[in-house]
Phi, psi and omega in degrees: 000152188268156185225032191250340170216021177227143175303157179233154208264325182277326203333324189283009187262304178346113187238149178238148167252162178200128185224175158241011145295300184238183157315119183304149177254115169272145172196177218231114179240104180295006196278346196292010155309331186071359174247139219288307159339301165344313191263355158267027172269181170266155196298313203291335174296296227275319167331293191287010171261341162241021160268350171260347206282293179303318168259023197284133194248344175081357157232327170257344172219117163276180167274354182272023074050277221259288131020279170282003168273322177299357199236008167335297161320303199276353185258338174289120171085076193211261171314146202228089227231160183252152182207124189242133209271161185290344209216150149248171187205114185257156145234174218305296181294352140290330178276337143335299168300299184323307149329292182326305170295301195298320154314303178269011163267347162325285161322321209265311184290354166301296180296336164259034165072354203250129159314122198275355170298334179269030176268094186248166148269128200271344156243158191290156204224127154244165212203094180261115183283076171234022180270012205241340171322138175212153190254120178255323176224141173211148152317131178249149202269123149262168178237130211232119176310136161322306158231160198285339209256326198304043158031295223275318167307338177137207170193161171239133200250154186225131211300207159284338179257035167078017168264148171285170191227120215265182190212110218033021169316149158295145154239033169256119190101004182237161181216193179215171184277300179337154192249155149194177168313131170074344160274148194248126165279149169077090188283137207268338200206154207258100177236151201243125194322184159240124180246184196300163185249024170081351163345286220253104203274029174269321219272101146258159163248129179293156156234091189242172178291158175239162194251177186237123175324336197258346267164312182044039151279086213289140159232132178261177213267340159289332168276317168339269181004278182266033157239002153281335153305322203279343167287316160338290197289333176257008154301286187266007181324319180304296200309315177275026175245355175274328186298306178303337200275324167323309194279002193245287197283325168266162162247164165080351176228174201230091212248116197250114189300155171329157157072027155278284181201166167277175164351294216288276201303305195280354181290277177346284175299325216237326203250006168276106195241003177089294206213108152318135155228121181188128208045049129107023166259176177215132177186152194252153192317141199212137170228146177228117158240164167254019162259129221304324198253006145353308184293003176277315177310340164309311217283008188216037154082353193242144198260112186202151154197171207291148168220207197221158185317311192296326200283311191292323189296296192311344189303259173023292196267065211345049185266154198279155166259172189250114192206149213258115188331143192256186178258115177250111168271162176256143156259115199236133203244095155253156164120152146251153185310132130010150152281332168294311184324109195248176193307323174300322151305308176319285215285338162259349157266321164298302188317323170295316145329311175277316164000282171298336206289294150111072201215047167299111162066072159209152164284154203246159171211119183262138181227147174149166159277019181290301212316326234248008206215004187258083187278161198315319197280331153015259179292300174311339175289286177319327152282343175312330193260012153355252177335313166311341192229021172062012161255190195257345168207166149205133196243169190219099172318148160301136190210191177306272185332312186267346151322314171296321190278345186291310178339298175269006202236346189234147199275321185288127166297341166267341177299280164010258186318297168353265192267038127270342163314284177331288174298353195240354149318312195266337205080020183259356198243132206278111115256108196306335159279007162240119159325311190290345179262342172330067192315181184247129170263183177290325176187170195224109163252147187223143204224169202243107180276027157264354171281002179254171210234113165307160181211153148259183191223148190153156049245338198236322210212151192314292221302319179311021221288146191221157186284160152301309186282013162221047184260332176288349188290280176329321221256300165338283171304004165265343206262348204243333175302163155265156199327140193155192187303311144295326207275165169203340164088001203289141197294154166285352172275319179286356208263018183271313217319143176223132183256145162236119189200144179269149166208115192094358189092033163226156159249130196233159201247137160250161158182194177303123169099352180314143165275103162262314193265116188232159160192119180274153147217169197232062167246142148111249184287334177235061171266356198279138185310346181289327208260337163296321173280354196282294179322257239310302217282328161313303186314345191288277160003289167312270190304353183283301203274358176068033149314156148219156172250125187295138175312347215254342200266143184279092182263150172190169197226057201282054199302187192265345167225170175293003183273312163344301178281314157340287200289327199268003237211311165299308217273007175081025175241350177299329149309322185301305189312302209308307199298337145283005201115311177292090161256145199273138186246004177131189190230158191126207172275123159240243194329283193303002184224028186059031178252062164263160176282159181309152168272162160346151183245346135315315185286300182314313214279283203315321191266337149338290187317301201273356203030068195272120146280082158316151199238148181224126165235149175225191202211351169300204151214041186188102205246031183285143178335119171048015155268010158274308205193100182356286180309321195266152194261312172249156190208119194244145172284123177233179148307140168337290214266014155293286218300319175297326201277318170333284178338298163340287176308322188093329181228175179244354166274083200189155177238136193250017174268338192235306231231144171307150157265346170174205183212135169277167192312318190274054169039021152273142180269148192243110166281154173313302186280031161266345198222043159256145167271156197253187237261314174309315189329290189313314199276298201291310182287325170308308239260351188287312156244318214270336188270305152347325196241316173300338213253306189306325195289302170293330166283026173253314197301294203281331153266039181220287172074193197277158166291311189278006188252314167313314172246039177257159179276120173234173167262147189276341198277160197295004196235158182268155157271109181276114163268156181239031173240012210257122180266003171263296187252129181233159169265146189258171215267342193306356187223022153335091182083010179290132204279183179256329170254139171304139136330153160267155169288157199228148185284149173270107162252147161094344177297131175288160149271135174277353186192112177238126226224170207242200181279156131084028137343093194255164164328325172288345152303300202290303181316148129325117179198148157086219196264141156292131190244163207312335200257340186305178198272333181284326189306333214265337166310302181298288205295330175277339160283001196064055186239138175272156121004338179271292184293358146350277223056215204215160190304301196300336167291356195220025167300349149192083137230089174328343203251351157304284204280346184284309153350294194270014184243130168099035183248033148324071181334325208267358157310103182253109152255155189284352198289318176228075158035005183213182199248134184154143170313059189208115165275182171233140171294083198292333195287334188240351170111353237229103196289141182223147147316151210274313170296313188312319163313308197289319162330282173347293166310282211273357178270004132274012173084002170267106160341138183247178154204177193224125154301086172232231167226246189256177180051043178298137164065058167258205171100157165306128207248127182255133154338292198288343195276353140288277166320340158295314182265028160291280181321314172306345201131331220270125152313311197219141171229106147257143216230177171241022148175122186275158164295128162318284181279355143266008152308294204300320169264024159244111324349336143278001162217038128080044172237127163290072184331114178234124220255126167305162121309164197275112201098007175239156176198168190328300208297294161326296203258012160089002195274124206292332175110328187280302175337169190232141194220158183219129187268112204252100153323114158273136177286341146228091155280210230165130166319149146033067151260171196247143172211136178312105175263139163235137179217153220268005160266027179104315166326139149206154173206150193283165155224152186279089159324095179289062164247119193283337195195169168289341145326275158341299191283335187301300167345281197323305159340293167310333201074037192080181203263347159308319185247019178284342210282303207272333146330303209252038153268337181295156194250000000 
């Protein structure tokens, strides 16, 4: 907001920094309050106290607002404050309506004479296209012999045009781009044999194409690519040529094309600034996303979290969101970390901790000297697991540490100084020696990071988890249970037992617990770079100290991407893998999805001889009882540079806290902790090179950007060109008939239910989501446009095509309505009797002019809150939806599209007032209505009951007033 020519009720707070580094700064400084409360707020309250301070308006943002956050203690969960966050963050299937809808208000103020250039998002908005990609070709996984001469693994044969040809190779898990009967094309994940580990100076590994069993058609990893770009593109083509047309045609948003990065990662790395600049202030960086892993931006100090389409468009058009001050635990981190203990241990033991804490919708604030033994990508992962322990932030204040980390992620050395300057002005910026900055929470738990302990997971199933130091323990008692989830039963006379067997011309010994199987891989759960450099930097280590990994153990090396291979490769440890063994062998599901290559037919022969439970460890995330390799029986999850040090050791019997991992040429024996690297190694070398190169590598990406995104054709003009042939993007009905004055409210009369529904009705009922299914009401759309069943795509590709997705809402098989007793997307038609698709129905209802409403019970919409899960029964028709209690934030988007949340009293519900779901009911609405009135229902047996109108504040109702915020949005733009 501009202050040049309205007083602003805060202005005397208005402070300038100054340096002689930089340009002097205005910015809104609370301290100039003089109030003592301030420094006892918790750090993320004082974000939002000075984000209300500044933007307080005197109608979506008061002063009492700002009152009530300082008064924060007697007001958390009481008061009810508006908060406008600096920035929003779309990805593409969220973001995609939201354009859209802005595109057809656009559309609609064309027609009332009004310049469609002043339809913008009025706070900046990025908008990342990274949901659309589907993998149609991929390199297919063979089984590549261990040696040319070796039989007994199998052989390759070579086709005519000099490609190998495989020879009883698996085809599980791999696919191809080509069709036949029964083969499914577009294979979801890119996989690569596991090939020899360079052992063997007979062994090259080629960089030749692998062939797809079915097909013995090679695509190499550069074509790979690029026709999976060019299926992209003639897949999504509509959609990316409006995004481009977005990106053109708006001011204020920023649209970053396919093949850069996702959503999460580029907020992290690239769009995150801290520190703000903007209408001639300095403040700090604030987000609202729709997307899950927002809440990974707490962990840098920046205050943010997932919302839902409908909230981020009101952001978007500059509405404040509205949310009931929370309850802030401080989590307080004593103790030192374990040295074995690698970031996955951290990040799962506090989440298993807050878990328990039992801090459902509430901020989380970590504080302590813990907090200091935590490095930046750390914290962001811990805030990531937000949704596991249910809470709503978890925030990590800015300090020395995450300062460090601005370094590789902000390019200017003056930003830099800016903010830290800035934040230690407000009192935003965490030092952890003074006591006196300790804010006060709601409550305070607290936990001892020496409790947490590395673990594995094993013999059979994840859940099991065992400490590393009682893992020789463990392994013993599984071998003495009888069979079962722990258990293999083997007699205490067998349990000594040693196979003496050659392998390469030496001789080695098996026995219970032998390590056949070893595999670092970097998917899922070991995506943070630390716990990979950790591995690297042992294996440095390992070989310094004069380690080895026995020839006989099957080692590989899958990361999950080329980035993987990238960080390990700057940073100078990926020869040490390979020279154990660990060569990297492609990328994708190997090991964990049972595509490892055969083992020695010795080792087999051996583990057979002795009926040996022979061991397999990864790093994956899928260790069940004979999927790395019939013979081996147990299979434990480990961390990378666990998984490397078993290897080492040769066994899972070993206490690696007390016992060698082996003896070096000069006969010393070598412990684990001698060649474990310790966590400053790790944090350092993460934060020095590999975020240093990463960083460097995506801004190169992003000022550069794709070839084909560079050269798709979009239109210049400021109105979107709507094809009406077009089955992705349609313009939608919302603005339809738009007046220049709003209605008064009008009572609803005479409305049916369109559906009467139990508890806990979630979004994934209402929404659209997932595969088009052939019979539903959108196929039957789709099918009248001459789209086969193949070209369906899916409900999320086709998000804004309103005449799609209202098709598809409320098309849930799992929709139980009571109206016809069984579960499926069908409802009854009460005026003619008649079960119908729930659109169709609803289609009926309105070409006769009949109003809907919807019956329901507790929590309606609860669940992930999707957009559409409004605008479908908007569009259908239905008016009111009353229920006995709604999910917060979709109460907040039926009320952005002008559908009235209306509330049973307490103790009363469908059942209580007798009602069958067939009645006809008239809802009777005052024209100055009012927060939480109570409003009269009637129905046509005779009946009436009050119900509570949830409309919170006059905001809310001004909404309603409207027919929603699009179009209260689209009003006050009319001259």
């Amino acid at each position: 907001m501009s202050f040049k020519h309205t007083k602003h009720p805060f202005g005397h707070l208005i402070d300038t920094l100054q340096s002689e580094q930089y340009e002097e700064r205005r910015y809104f400084n609370p301290q100039k309050l003089r109030d003592v409360r301030y420094e006892k707020l918790p750090f993320c309250m004082r974000v939002l106290l000075e984000s209300t301070i500044r933007k307080c308006d005197g109608f979506y943002i008061k002063t009492d607002d700002v009152s009530s956050i300082l008064d924060w203690q007697k007001q958390q969960n009481q008061a009810e404050v508006a908060f406008s966050p600096a920035r929003v963050l779309l990805q593409d299937f969220t973001g995609i309506p939201a354009m859209v809808d802005l595109a057809a208000m656009r559309d609609a103020l064309a027609k009332q004479g009004v310049d469609p250039n002043l339809v913008n998002p009025r706070c900046p908005t990025d908008l990342i296209v990274d949901h659309s990609l589907q993998i149609d070709y991929s390199k297919c996984a063979i089984q590549s012999p261990p040696s040319p001469m070796d039989e007994s693994h199998g052989a390759t044969t070579r086709s005519p045009a000099g490609r190998p040809s495989p020879r009883g190779s698996s085809s599980s898990g791999s696919h191809c781009s080509g069709q036949r009967p029964g083969h499914r094309g577009g294979c979801s994940k890119v996989s690569c044999s596991d090939a020899p580990s360079g052992r063997s100076a007979a062994v090259q590994i080629e960089n030749t194409p692998l062939l797809c069993p079915f097909h013995l058609q090679p695509v190499s990893e550069p074509e790979t690519m690029i026709r999976n770009q060019e299926m992209e593109l003639i897949r999504n083509k509509e959609r990316l040529q409006f995004f481009k047309w977005c990106s053109k045609a708006f001011k204020n948003i920023n649209v970053v094309p396919p093949d850069i990065n996702t959503v999460h990662q580029l907020n992290l790395e690239y769009l995150c600034q801290v520190v703000q600049e903007g209408e001639g202030f300095i403040y700090p960086d604030s987000v609202v996303g729709t997307d899950s892993h927002t809440t990974m931006i707490n962990g840098l100090g920046i205050l943010g979290w997932g919302v839902g389409g409908i909230e981020s468009e009101a952001v978007m058009l500059g509405q404040p969101v509205s949310l009931t001050l929370p309850q802030v635990v401080g989590c307080k981190l004593v103790g030192t970390i374990s040295p074995l203990a690698t970031s996955i241990d951290i990040v799962l033991g506090i989440t298993k901790h807050l878990r328990q804490a039992g801090i459902g919708g509430k901020f989380v604030e970590f504080f302590g000297p813990g907090v200091q033994q935590l490095s930046a990508p750390d914290r962001t992962t811990i805030a990531n697991m937000c949704p596991e322990y249910n809470a709503t932030v978890s925030f990590f204040p800015v300090d020395d540490i995450t300062l460090q980390h601005f370094k590789h992620t902000i390019c200017s050395e003056e930003k830099l100084v800016v903010l830290e300057d800035y934040l230690k002005a407000i009192k935003l910026f965490r030092s952890y020696s003074d006591q006196s900055e300790e804010p006060q929470y709601s409550e305070v738990i607290e936990m001892n990071l020496s409790s947490i302990v590395p673990h594995v997971s094993g013999p059979k199933r994840p859940q099991d988890r065992v400490a590393v130091t009682c893992m020789k323990e463990d392994f013993i008692n599984c071998l003495n249970e009888k069979v079962g989830f722990k258990g293999f039963h083997i007699s205490k006379e067998k349990q000594a037992t040693q196979v003496p067997f050659l392998h390469e011309g030496a001789e080695y010994n098996l026995a219970h617990g032998s390590v056949v199987i070893a595999a670092v891989i970097s998917c899922t759960n070991n995506c943070n770079p630390s716990v990979m450099l950790a591995a690297g930097l042992l294996a440095k280590k390992a070989i310094e100290a004069g380690l080895k990994v026995k020839p006989y153990i099957r080692t590989s090396l899958v990361p999950g991407s080329g980035i993987v291979t990238h960080y390990l490769n700057t940073s100078g440890v990926l020869p040490y893998l390979r020279k154990l063994g660990f060569e990297v062998v492609g990328y994708g599901c190997a090991t964990c999805v049972g595509n490892t290559a055969p083992l020695p037919e010795s080792v087999v022969d051996a583990i057979k001889q002795g009926d040996l439970v022979a061991c397999g460890v990864l790093s994956g995330n899928r260790h069940l009882e004979g999927r790395l390799c019939d013979c081996v029986r147990a299979n434990y999850l480990a961390s990378p540079p666990l998984v490397v040090a078993y290897a080492i050791a040769g066994t899972v019997s070993i206490n690696l806290e007390t016992e060698p991992l082996g003896v070096n040429s000069e006969g010393k024996d070598v412990y684990l902790r001698d060649i474990w690297p310790s966590k400053e190694e790790v944090n350092h070398t993460e934060e020095n090179i590999v975020i240093a190169s990463m960083f460097k590598e995506l801004r190169s990406r992003m000022e550069k950007g794709s070839s084909f995104w560079n050269s798709l054709e979009s239109a210049e003009s400021a109105l979107f060109p709507w094809d009406p042939k077009s089955t992705y993007i349609r313009c939608p009905s919302f603005f339809n008939k738009l007046s220049k004055e709003a209605c008064t409210p009008q009572s609803i009369e005479g409305a049916y239910p369109l559906l009467f529904l139990g508890d806990k009705v979630t979004t994934d009922h209402i929404s659209p989501a997932g595969s088009i299914a052939r019979v539903s009401a959108a196929a039957k759309y789709l099918q009248s446009k001459r789209l086969t069943p193949r070209e369906f795509n899916s409900y999320g590709a086709r998000r804004g095509n309103d005449a799609v997705m209202t098709r598809g809402t409320f098309a849930s098989i799992k929709l139980q309505n009571r109206l016809i007793g069984k579960t499926g997307p069908r409802t009854l038609h009460i005026p003619s009797g008649q079960t119908l698709d729930v659109f169709e129905a609803a289609e009926r209802y309105q070409r006769d002019g009949v109003p809907l409403i919807i019956l329901a019970g507790k929590e309606y919409g609860s669940g992930s809150s999707r957009d559409w899960a409004a605008k479908g029964p908007y569009l259908m028709g239905v008016r009111a939806v009353i229920a006995e209690s709604f999910e917060k934030i979709h109460r907040n988007h039926l009320v952005g599209m002008g559908i009235a949340p209306l509330q049973f009293l307490s103790g009363q519900n469908a059942d209580s007032l007798e009602l069958c779901g067939k009645e006809r009911f008239t809802i009777n609405i005052p024209q100055e209505l009012t927060p939480r009135q109570q409003l009269v229902v009637q129905t046509s047996t005779g009946k009436s009951f009050s119900v509570t109108a949830l409309f919170e504040n006059d905001m809310d109702v001004a909404f309603f007033r409207h027919g929603g915020i699009l179009k209260y949005v689209a009003r006050s733009l009319l001259p």
